[in-house]
DRENPA-3360 file (N, C-alpha, C; in nm, 2 decimals, always signed):
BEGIN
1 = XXXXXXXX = +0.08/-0.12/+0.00/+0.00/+0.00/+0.00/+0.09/+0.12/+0.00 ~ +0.07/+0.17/-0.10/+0.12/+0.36/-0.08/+0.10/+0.44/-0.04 ~ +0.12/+0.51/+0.04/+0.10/+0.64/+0.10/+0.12/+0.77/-0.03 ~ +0.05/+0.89/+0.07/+0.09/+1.02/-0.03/+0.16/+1.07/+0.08 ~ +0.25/+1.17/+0.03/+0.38/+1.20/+0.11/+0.29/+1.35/+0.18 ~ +0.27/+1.38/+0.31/+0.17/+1.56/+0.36/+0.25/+1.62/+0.34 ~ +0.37/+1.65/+0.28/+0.46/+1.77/+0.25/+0.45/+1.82/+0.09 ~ +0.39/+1.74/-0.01/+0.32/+1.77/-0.08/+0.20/+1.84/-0.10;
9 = XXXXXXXX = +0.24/+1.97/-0.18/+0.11/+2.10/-0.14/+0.08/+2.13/-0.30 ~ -0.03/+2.15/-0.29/-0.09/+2.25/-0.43/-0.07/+2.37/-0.40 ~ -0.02/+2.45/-0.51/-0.08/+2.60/-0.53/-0.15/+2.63/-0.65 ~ -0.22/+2.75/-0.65/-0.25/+2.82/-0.78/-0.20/+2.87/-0.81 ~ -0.15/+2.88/-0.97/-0.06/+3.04/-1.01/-0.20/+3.05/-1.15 ~ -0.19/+3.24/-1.24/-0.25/+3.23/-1.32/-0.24/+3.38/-1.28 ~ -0.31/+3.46/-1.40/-0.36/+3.58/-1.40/-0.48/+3.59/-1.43 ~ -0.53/+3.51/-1.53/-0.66/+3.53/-1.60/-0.74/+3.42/-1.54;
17 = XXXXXXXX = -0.69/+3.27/-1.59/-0.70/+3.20/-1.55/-0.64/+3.08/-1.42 ~ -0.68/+3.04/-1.31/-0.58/+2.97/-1.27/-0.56/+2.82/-1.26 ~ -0.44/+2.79/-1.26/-0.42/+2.64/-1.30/-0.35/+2.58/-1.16 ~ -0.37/+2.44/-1.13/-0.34/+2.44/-1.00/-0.18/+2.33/-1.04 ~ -0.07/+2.34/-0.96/+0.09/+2.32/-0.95/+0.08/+2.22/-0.85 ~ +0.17/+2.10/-0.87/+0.22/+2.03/-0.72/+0.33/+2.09/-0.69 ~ +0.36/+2.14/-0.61/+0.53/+2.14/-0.51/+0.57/+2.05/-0.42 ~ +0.63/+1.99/-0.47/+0.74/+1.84/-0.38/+0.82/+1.88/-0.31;
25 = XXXXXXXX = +0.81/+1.84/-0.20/+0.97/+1.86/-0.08/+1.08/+1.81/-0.17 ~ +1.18/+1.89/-0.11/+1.32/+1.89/-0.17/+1.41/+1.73/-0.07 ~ +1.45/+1.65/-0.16/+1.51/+1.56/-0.12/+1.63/+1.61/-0.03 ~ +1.74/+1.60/+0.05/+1.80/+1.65/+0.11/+1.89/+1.69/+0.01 ~ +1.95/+1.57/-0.10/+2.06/+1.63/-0.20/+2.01/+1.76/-0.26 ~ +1.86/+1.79/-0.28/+1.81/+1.90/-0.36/+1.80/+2.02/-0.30 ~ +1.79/+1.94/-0.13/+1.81/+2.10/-0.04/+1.92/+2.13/-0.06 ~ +2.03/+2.07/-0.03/+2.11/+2.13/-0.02/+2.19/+2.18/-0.13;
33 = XXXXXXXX = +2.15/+2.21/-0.29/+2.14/+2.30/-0.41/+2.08/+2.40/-0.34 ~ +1.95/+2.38/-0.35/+1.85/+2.51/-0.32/+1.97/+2.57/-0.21 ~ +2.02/+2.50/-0.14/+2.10/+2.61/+0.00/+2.20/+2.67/-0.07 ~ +2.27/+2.65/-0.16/+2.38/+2.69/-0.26/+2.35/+2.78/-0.32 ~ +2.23/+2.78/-0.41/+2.19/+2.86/-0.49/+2.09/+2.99/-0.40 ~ +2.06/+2.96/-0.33/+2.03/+3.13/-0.21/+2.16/+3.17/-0.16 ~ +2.29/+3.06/-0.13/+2.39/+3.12/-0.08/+2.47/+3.24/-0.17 ~ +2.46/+3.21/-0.33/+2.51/+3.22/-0.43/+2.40/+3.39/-0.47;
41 = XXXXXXXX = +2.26/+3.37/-0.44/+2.20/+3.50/-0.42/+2.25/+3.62/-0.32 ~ +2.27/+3.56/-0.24/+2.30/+3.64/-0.11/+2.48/+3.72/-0.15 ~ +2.57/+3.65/-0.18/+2.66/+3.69/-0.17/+2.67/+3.78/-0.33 ~ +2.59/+3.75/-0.39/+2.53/+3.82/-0.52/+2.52/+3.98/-0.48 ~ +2.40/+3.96/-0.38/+2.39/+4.15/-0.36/+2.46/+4.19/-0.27 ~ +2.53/+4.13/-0.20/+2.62/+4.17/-0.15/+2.71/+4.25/-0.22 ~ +2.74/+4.23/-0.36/+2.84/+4.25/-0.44/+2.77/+4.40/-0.51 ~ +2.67/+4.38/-0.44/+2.62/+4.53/-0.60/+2.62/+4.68/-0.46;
49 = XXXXXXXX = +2.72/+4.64/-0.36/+2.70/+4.78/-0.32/+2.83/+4.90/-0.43 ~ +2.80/+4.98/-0.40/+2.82/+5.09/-0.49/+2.78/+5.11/-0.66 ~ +2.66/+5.00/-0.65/+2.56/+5.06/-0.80/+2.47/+5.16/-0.77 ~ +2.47/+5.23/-0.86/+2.31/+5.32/-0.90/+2.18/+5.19/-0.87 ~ +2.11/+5.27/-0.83/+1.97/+5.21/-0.77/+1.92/+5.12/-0.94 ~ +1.93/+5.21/-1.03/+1.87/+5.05/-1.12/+1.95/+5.03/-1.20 ~ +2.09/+5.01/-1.14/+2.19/+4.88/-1.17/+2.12/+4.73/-1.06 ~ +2.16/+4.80/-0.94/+2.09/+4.74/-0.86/+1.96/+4.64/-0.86;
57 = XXXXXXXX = +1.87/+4.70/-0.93/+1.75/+4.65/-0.95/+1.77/+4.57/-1.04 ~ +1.85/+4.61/-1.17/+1.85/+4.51/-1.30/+1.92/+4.38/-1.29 ~ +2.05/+4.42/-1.18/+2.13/+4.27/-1.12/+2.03/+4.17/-1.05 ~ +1.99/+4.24/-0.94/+1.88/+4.17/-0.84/+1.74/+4.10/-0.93 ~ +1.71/+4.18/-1.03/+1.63/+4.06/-1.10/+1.67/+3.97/-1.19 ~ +1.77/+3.99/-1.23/+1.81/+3.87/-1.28/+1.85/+3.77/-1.23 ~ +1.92/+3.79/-1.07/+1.94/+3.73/-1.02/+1.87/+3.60/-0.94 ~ +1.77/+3.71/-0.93/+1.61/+3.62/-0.87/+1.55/+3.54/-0.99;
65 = XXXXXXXX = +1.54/+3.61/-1.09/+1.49/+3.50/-1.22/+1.53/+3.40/-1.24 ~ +1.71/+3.43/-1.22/+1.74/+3.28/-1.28/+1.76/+3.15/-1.16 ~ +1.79/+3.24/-1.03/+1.76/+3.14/-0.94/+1.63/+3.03/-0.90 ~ +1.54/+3.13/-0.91/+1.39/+3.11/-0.87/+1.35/+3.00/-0.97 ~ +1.41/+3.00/-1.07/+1.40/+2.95/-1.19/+1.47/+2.79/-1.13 ~ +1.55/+2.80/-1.09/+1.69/+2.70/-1.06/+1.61/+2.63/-0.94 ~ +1.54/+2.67/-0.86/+1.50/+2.63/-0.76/+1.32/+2.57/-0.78 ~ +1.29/+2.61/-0.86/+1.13/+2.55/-0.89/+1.17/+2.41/-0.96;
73 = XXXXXXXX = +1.28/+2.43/-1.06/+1.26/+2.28/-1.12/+1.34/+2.21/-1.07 ~ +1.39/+2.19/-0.90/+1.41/+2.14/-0.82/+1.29/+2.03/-0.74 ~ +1.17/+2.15/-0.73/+1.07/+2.13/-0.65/+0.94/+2.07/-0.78 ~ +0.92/+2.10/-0.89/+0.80/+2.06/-0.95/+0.85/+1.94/-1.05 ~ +0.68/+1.88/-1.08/+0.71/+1.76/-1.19/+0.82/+1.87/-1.33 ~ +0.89/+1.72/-1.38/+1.00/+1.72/-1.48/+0.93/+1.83/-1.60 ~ +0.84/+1.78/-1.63/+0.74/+1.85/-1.78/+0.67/+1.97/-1.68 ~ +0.67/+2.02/-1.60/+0.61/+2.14/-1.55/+0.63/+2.23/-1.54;
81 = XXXXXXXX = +0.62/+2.34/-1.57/+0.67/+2.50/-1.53/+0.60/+2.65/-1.52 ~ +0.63/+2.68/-1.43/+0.62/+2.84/-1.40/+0.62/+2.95/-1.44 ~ +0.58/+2.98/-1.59/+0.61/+3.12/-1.61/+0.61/+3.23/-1.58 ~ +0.69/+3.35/-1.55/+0.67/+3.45/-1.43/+0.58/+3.53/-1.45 ~ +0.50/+3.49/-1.62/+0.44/+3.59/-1.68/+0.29/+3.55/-1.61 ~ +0.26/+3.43/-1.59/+0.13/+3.43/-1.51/+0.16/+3.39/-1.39 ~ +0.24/+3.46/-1.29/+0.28/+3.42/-1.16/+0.22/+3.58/-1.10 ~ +0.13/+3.60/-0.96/+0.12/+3.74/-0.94/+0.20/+3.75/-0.82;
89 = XXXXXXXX = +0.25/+3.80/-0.77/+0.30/+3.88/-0.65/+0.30/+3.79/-0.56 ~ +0.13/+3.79/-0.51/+0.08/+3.70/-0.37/+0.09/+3.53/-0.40 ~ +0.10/+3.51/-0.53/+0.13/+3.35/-0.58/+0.29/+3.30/-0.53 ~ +0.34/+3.40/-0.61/+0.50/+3.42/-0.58/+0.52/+3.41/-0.43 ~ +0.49/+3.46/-0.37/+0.51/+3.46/-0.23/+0.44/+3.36/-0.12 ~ +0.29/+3.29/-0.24/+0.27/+3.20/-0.14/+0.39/+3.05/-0.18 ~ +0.44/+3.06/-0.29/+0.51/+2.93/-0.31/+0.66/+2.93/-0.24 ~ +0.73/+3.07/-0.21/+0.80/+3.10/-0.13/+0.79/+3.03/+0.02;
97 = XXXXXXXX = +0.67/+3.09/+0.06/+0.65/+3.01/+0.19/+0.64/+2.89/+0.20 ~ +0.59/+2.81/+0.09/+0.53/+2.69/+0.09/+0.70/+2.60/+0.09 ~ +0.79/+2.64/+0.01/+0.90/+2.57/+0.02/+0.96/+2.61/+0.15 ~ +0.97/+2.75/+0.21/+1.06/+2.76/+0.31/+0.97/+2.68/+0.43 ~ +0.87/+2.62/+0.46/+0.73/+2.55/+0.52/+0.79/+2.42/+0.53 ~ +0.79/+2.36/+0.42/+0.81/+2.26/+0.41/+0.94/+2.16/+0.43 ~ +1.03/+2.27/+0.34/+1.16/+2.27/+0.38/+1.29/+2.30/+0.49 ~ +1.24/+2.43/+0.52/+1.37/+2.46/+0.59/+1.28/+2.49/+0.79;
105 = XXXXXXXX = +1.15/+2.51/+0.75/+1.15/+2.55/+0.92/+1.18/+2.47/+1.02 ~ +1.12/+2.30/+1.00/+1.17/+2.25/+1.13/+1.29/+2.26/+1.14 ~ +1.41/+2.23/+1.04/+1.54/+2.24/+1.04/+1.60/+2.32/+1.11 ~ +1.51/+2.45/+1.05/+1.61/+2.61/+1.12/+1.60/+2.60/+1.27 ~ +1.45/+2.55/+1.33/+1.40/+2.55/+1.49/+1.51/+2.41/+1.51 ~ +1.52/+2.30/+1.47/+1.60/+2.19/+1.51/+1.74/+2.25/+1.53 ~ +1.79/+2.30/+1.43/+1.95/+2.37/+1.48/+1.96/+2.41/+1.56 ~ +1.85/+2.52/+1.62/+1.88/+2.65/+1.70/+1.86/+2.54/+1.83;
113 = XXXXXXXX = +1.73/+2.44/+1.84/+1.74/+2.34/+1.96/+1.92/+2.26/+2.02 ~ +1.95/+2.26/+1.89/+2.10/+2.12/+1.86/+2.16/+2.21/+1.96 ~ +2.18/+2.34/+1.90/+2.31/+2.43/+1.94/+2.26/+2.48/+2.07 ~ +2.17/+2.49/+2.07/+2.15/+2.53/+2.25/+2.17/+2.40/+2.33 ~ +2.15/+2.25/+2.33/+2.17/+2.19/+2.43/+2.32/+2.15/+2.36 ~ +2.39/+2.18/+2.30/+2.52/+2.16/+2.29/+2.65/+2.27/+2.36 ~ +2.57/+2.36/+2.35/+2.68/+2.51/+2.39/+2.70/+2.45/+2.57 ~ +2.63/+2.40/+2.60/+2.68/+2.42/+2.76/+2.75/+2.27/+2.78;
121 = XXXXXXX = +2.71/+2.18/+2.68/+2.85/+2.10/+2.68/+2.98/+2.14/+2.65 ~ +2.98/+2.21/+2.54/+3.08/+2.32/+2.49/+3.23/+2.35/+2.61 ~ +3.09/+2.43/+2.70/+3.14/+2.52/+2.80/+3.19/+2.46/+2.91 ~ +3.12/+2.32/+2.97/+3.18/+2.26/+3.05/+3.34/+2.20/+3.03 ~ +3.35/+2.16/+2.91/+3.47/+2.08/+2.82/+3.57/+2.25/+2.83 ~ +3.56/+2.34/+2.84/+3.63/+2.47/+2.85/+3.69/+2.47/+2.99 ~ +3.55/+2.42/+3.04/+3.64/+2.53/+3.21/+3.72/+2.39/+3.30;
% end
C-alpha cells in the first residue's frame, strides 16, 4: 500500500485564469542545491554595493529570475513549469513560503534546539 507523502502542497498560479501546481519537498541532496543557490543569491547582492539604484535593480532581478527558476525545477514535476508571466505577486510569495514550510523551518528551529543543548557541553569541556 502507498502512501501520499503531507509535504506535498498545491498551489494556484494564473492571471486570467488559474491552474493548479504540485510542489514536492526537496530531497535533502536538492536542499542542499536550493542552499547553494540562495547562498550564491546572497553573496550576489552583496556585491552590488556601490551601484546606481537601477543597476541594482536590473542585477537583483536577474538574479532572482534565474535562481527562482533553478529552484522550482528542483521542486516541480519534470514537464512542469512556472512562467513568471502568469505568476502574481501574492502566488510568488505563497510558493515561497510553501517551500521555506516545508523545507527549511523544522530544520532552522531543530538547529537552533541542537546548538542550545550543545553550547553548555561546549562550555563545560572549556572550564
Amino acid at each position: 500500500m502507498s502512501s501520499m507523502n503531507p509535504d506535498i502542497t498545491s498551489v494556484e498560479v494564473g492571471i486570467r485564469k488559474l491552474r493548479e501546481v504540485t510542489i514536492y519537498p526537496l530531497s535533502v541532496g536538492s536542499q542542499l542545491e536550493a542552499t547553494e543557490i540562495i547562498a550564491k543569491v546572497v553573496n550576489s547582492i552583496a556585491g552590488f554595493e556601490g551601484l546606481d539604484d537601477s543597476e541594482v535593480i536590473e542585477k537583483f532581478l536577474g538574479v532572482l529570475r534565474t535562481s527562482l527558476k533553478q529552484i522550482l525545477n528542483l521542486v516541480l514535476d519534470e514537464k512542469e513549469e512556472i512562467d513568471f508571466h502568469e505568476l502574481t505577486n501574492p502566488q510568488l510569495e505563497n510558493i515561497v513560503n510553501v517551500l521555506f514550510d516545508k523545507n527549511y523551518r523544522d530544520i532552522v528551529k531543530n538547529s537552533k534546539d541542537l546548538v542550545g543543548k550543545i553550547q553548555p557541553l561546549l562550555a563545560s569541556m572549556r572550564s
